[in-house]
C-alpha positions as CSV (number, residue, x, y, z in Angstrom):
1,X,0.0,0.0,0.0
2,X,1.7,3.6,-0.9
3,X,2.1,6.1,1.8
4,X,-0.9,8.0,0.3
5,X,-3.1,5.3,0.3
6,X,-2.0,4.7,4.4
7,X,-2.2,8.0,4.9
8,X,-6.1,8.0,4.3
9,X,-7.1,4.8,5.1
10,X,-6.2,6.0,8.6
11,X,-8.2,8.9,9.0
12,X,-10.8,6.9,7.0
13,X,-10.8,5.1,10.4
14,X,-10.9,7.6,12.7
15,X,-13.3,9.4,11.3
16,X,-17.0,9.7,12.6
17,X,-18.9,7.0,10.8
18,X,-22.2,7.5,9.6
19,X,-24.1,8.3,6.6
20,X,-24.0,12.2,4.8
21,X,-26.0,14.0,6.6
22,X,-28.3,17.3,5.2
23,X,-26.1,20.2,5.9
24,X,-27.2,24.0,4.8
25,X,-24.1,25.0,2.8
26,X,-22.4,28.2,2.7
27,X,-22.2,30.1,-0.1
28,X,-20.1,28.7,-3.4
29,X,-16.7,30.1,-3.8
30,X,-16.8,33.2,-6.4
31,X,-13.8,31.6,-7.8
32,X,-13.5,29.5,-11.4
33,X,-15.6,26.7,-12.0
34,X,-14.9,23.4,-13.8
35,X,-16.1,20.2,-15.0
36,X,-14.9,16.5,-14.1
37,X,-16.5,14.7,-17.1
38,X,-16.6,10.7,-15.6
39,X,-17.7,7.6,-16.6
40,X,-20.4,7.9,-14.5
41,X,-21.8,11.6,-15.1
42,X,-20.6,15.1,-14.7
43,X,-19.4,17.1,-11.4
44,X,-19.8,21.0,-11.4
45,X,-16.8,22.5,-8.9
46,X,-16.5,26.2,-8.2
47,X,-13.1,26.5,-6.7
48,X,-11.7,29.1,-4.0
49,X,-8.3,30.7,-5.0
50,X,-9.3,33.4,-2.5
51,X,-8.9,30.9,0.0
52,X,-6.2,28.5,-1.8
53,X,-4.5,30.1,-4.3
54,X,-1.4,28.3,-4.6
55,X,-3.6,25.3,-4.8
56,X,-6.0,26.6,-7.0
57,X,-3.2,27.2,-9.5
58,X,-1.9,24.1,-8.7
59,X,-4.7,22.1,-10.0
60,X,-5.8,24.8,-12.9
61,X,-2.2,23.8,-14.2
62,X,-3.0,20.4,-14.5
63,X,-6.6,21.1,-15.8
64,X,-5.3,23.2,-18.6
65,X,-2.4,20.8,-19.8
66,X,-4.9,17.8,-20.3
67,X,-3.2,15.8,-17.3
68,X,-6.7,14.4,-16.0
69,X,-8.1,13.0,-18.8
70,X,-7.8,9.1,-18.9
71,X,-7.2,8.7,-15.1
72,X,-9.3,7.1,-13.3
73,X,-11.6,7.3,-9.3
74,X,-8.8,4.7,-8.0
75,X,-9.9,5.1,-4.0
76,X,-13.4,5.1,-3.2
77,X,-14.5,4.4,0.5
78,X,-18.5,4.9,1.1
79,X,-19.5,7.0,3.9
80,X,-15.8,8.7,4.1
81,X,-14.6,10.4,0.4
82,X,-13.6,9.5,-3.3
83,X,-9.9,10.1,-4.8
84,X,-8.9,10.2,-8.4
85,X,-6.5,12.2,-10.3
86,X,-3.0,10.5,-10.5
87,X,-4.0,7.0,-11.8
88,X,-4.4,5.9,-15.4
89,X,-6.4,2.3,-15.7
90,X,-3.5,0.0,-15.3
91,X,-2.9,2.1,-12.3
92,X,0.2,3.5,-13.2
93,X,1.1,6.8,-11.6
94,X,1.7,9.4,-14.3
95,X,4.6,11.9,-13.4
96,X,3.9,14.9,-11.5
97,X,5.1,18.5,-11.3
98,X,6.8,19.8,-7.9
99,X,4.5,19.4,-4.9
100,X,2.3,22.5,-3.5
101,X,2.3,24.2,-0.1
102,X,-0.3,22.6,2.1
103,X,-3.1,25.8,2.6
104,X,-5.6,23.6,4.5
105,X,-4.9,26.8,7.5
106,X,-7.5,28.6,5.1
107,X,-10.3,28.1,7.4
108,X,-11.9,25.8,4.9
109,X,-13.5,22.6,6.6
110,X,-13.5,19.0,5.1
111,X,-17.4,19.5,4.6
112,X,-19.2,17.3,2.4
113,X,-19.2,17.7,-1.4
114,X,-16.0,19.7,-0.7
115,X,-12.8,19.0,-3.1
116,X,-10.0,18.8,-1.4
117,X,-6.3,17.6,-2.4
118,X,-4.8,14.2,-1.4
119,X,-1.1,13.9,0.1
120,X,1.6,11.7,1.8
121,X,2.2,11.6,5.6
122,X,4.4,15.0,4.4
123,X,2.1,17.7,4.4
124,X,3.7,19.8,1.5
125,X,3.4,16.4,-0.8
126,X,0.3,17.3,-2.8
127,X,0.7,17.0,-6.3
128,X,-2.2,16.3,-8.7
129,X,-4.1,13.9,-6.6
130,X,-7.4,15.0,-5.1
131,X,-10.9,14.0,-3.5
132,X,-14.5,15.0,-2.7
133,X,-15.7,13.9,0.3
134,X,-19.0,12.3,0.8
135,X,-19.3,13.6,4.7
136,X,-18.1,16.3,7.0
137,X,-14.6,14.6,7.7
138,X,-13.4,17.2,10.3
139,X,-10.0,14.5,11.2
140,X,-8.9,15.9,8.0
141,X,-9.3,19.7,9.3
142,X,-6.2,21.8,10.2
143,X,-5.8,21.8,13.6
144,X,-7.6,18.1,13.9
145,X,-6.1,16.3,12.0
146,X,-3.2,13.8,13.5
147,X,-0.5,15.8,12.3
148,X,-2.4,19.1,12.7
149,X,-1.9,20.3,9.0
150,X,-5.1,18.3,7.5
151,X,-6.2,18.7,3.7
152,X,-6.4,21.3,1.8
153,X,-9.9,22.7,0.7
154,X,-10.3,24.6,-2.7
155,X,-13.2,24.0,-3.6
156,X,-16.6,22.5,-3.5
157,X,-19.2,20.6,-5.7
158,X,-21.9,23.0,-6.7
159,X,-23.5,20.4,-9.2
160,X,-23.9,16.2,-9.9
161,X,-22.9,15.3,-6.0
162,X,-25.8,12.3,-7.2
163,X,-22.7,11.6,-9.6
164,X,-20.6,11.5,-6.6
165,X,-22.9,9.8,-4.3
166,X,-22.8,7.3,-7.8
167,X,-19.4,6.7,-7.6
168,X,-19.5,6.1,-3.9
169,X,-21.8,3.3,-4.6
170,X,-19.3,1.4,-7.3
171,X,-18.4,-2.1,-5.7
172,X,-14.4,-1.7,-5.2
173,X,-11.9,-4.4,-4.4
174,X,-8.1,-4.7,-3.9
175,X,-5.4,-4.6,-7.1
176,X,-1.4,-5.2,-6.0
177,X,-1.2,-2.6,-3.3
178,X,-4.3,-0.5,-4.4
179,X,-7.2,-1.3,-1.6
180,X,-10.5,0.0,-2.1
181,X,-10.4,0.2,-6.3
182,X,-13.4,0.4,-8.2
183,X,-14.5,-3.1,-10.3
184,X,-15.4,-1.5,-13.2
185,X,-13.2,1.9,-14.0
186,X,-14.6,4.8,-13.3
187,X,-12.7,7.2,-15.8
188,X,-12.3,11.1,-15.7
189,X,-12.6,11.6,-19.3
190,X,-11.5,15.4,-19.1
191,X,-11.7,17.7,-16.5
192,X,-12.3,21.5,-18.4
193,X,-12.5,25.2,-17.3
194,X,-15.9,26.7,-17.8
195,X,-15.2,30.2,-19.5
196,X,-15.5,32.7,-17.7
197,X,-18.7,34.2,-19.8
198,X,-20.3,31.1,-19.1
199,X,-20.3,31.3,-15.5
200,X,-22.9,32.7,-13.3
């Protein structure tokens, strides 16, 4: 099992089990919005670079240069959050740039139908990797988390969490190292930027 995969199937443990619960969410971020095109439907994101820029740039970099399209949802863990974004279908990791600051100190929480990005036990590690989570996961919360850094927030799902919830529901099972891997791929054809005159 990678670091990454340890990392969260820890605080997959720890945290408060139950199923999503009907939360009144704040307001979406004012921020650029995108598309994950899947396998199984598509998932509206507005993103926050007022809260997270260097992450928000971070993961726009990727968007814009293609990088997500042809991974694949490789961690998916009912009741706790989905992670795609570095995999192809084999499961080969595809190269990376340099890693981002961690920004999860942003006062964003781990809500549900937040995006946040995946990392080692080295809270600077974040690369391309990232997840929505299908609860409020505050073990992942700066300040709560085990090494009191947490996840990075930048963004949340304004449309298709029923895609998400979707996803969640895929039967998974274990490949080499990889635990908790979907049966049946669940592919990110593309992720795009909505323009801008587009946007609401």
């Amino acid at each position: 099992m990678t670091v990454l995969a340890t990392a969260l199937l820890v605080l997959a443990q720890v945290a408060p089990a139950g199923s999503p619960a009907a939360t009144t969410p704040p307001p979406a971020p004012a921020g650029p919005i995108v598309v994950i095109e899947t396998s199984q439907g598509d998932i509206r994101v507005a993103l926050n670079p007022a809260k997270a820029p260097l992450t928000v740039e971070n993961f726009l970099g990727y968007v814009k240069s293609g990088f997500y399209a042809g991974t694949i949802f490789h961690r998916v863990i009912p009741g706790f959050m989905i992670q795609g974004g570095g995999f192809d279908a084999k499961l080969v990791e595809k190269p990376t740039r340099p890693p981002v600051k961690n920004e999860a100190r942003n006062g964003l929480r781990n809500l549900r139908g937040t995006l946040a990005m995946a990392r080692t036990s080295d809270p600077h590690s974040a690369t391309s990797q990232f997840f929505v989570n299908l609860k409020s996961n505050p073990a992942l919360d700066f300040g709560v988390s085990r090494d009191g850094w947490g996840y990075t927030v930048f963004g949340e799902v304004i449309e298709g969490m029923e895609v998400v919830d979707r996803i969640a529901a895929v039967p998974t099972t274990s490949r080499g190292v990889h635990e908790d891997v979907p049966r049946l791929d669940v592919t990110i054809k593309a992720v795009r930027l909505v323009p801008a005159a587009k946007q609401p």
